[in-house]
VEXLUM-827984 format. One record per residue (C-alpha): residue number from 1; x, y, z. Coordinates in Angstrom, 3 decimals. Each point is the difference from the previous one (the first is absolute). Layout:
// residues N
+-----+----------+----------+----------+
!  nr !       c1 !       c2 !       c3 !
+-----+----------+----------+----------+
! NUM !        X !        Y !        Z !
...
+-----+----------+----------+----------+
***
This chain:
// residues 145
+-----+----------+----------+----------+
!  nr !       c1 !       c2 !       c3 !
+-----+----------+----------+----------+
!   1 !    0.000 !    0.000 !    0.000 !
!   2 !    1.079 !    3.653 !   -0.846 !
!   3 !    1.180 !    1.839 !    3.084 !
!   4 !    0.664 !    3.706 !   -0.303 !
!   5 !    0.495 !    2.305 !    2.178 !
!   6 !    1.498 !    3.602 !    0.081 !
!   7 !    2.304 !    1.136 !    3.060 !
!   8 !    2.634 !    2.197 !    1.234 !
!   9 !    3.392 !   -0.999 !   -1.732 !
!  10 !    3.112 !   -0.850 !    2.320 !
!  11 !    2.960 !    1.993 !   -0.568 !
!  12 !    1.520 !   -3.620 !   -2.368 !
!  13 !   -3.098 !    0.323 !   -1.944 !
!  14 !    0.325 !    3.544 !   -0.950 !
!  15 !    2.883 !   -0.916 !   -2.275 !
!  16 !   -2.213 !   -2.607 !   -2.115 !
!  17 !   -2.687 !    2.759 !   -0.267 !
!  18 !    2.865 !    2.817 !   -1.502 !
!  19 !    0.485 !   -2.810 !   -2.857 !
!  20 !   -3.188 !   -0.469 !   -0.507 !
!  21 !   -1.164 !    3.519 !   -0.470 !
!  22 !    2.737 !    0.929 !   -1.589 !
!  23 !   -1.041 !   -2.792 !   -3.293 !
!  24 !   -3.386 !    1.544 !    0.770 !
!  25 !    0.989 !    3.239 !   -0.678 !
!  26 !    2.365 !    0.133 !   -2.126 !
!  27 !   -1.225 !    1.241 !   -2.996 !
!  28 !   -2.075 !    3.139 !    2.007 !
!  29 !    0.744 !    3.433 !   -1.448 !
!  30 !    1.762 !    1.248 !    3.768 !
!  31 !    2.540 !   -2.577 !    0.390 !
!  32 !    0.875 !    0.214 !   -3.231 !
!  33 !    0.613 !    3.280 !    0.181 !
!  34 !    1.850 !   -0.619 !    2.890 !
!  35 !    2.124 !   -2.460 !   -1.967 !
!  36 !   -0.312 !    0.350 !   -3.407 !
!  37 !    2.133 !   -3.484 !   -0.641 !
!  38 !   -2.063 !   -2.964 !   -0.097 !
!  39 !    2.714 !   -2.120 !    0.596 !
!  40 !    0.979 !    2.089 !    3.230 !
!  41 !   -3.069 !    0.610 !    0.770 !
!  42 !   -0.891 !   -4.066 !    0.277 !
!  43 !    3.381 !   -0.410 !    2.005 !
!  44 !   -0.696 !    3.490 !    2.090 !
!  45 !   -3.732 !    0.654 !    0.645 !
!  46 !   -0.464 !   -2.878 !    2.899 !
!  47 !    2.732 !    1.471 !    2.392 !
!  48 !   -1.231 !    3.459 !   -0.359 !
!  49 !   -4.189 !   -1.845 !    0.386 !
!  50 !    1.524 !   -1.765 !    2.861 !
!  51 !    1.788 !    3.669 !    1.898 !
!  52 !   -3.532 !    1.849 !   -0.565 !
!  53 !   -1.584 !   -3.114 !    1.793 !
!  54 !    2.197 !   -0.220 !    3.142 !
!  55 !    0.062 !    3.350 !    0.510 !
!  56 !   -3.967 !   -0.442 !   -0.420 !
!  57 !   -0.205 !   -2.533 !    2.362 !
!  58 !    2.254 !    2.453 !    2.140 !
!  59 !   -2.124 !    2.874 !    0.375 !
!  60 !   -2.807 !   -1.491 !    1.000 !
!  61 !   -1.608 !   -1.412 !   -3.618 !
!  62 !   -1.645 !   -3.353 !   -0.372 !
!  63 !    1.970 !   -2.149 !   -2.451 !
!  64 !   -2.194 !   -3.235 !   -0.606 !
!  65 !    0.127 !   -2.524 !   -2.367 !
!  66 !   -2.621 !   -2.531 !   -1.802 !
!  67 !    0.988 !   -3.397 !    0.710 !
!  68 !   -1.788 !   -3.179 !   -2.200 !
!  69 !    0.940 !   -3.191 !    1.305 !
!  70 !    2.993 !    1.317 !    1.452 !
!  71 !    1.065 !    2.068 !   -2.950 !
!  72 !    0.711 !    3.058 !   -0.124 !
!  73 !   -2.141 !    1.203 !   -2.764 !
!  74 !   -0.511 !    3.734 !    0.662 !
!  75 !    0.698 !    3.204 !    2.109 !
!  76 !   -1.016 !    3.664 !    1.050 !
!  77 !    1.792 !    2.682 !    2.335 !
!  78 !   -2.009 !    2.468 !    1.977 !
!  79 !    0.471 !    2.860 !    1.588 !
!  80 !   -2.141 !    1.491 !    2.720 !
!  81 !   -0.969 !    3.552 !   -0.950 !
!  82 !    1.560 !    2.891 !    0.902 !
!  83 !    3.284 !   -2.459 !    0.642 !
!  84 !    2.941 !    2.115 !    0.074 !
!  85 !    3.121 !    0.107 !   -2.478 !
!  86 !    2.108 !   -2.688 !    1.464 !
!  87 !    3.823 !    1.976 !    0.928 !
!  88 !    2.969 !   -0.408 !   -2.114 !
!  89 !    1.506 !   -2.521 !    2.781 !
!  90 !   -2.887 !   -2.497 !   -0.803 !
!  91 !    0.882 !    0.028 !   -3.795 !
!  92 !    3.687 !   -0.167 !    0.493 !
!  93 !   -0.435 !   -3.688 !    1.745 !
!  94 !   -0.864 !   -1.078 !   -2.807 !
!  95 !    2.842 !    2.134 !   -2.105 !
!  96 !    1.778 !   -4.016 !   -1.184 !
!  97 !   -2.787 !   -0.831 !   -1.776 !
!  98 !   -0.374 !    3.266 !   -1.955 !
!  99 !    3.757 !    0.964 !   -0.576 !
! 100 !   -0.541 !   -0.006 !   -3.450 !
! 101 !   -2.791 !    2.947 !    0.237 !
! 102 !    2.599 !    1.694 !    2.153 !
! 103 !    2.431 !   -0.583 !   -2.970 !
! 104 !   -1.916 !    0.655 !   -2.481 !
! 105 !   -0.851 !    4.049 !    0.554 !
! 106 !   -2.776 !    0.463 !   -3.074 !
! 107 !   -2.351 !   -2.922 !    1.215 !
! 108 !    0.832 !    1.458 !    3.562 !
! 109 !   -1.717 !    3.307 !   -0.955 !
! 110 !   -2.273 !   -1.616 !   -2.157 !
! 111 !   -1.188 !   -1.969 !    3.124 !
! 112 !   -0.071 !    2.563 !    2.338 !
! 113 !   -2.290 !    2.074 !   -2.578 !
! 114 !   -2.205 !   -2.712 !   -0.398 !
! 115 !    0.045 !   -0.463 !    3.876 !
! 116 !   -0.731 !    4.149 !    0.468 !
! 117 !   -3.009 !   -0.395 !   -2.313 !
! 118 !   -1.446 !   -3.118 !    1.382 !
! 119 !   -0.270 !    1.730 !    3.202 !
! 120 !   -1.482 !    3.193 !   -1.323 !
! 121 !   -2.507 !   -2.393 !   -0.878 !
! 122 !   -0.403 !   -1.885 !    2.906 !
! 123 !   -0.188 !    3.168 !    2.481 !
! 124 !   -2.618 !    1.596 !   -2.306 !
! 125 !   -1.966 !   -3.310 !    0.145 !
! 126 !    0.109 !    0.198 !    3.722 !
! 127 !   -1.222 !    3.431 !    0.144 !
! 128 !   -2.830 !   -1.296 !   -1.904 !
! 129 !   -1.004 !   -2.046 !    1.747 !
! 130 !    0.808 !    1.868 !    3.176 !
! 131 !   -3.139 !    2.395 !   -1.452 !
! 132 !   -2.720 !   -2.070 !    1.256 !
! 133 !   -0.427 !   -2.050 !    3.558 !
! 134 !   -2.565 !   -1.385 !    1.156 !
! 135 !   -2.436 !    1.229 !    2.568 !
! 136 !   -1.845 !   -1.526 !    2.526 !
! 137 !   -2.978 !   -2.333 !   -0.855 !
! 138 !    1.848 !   -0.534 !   -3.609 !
! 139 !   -0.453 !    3.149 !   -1.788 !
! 140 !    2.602 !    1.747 !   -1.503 !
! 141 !    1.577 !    3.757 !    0.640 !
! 142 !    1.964 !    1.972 !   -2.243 !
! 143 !    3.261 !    1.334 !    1.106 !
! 144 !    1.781 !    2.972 !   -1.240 !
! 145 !    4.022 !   -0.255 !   -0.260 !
+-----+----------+----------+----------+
***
């Protein structure tokens, strides 16, 4: 019988999920912007899916996987809103795994663009939704920010 399940991944597992999402996403327009190569992008993308997940994990985010029959068969990394910026010091642990975006200065500034404007976007979605709470008795009130 089919047994799936979806739970938090261990800190082993997180490495088998990087690999995974990075054949899943491979081909999306962002990371290869971030690495134009295909090549280096197949051999490059999981380490740098793996650092965004640990530091994830590390500032609070819930980094789960899909499990069928034991299998690892999918994955998704969330964030709490209004989470913080993690600091520097929490990327630099995991500075081995990306010293080649720290030697390679283009995709470094590529990334860190990419990075600026996902978070524009993120913020602006939590102000959003920031605009309406709920009131007692389960209507809704309209807040100005």
């Amino acid at each position: 019988a089919d047994h799936a399940v979806i739970r938090a991944l261990d800190a082993a597992e997180i490495a088998a999920a990087a690999h995974r999402a990075g054949a899943a996403f491979r081909e999306d327009p962002g990371f290869s912007h971030l690495i134009p190569d295909d090549a280096a992008r197949r051999h490059r993308l999981p380490s740098l899916l793996e650092a965004i997940l640990r530091v994830d994990a590390a500032s609070g985010g819930r980094v789960l996987g899909a499990f069928d029959d034991g299998a690892l068969v999918g994955m998704s990394s969330v964030l709490p809103a209004g989470t913080r910026n993690p600091a520097l010091g929490v990327w630099l642990r995991h500075a081995r795994g990306l010293s080649w975006l720290l030697a390679d200065p283009a995709a470094l500034l590529r990334t860190l663009a990419l990075g600026s404007a996902v978070e524009r976007l993120r913020l602006e979605s939590y102000r959003i939704s920031a605009l309406l709470r709920e009131k007692p008795h389960g209507a809704s009130q309209r807040l100005a920010l």
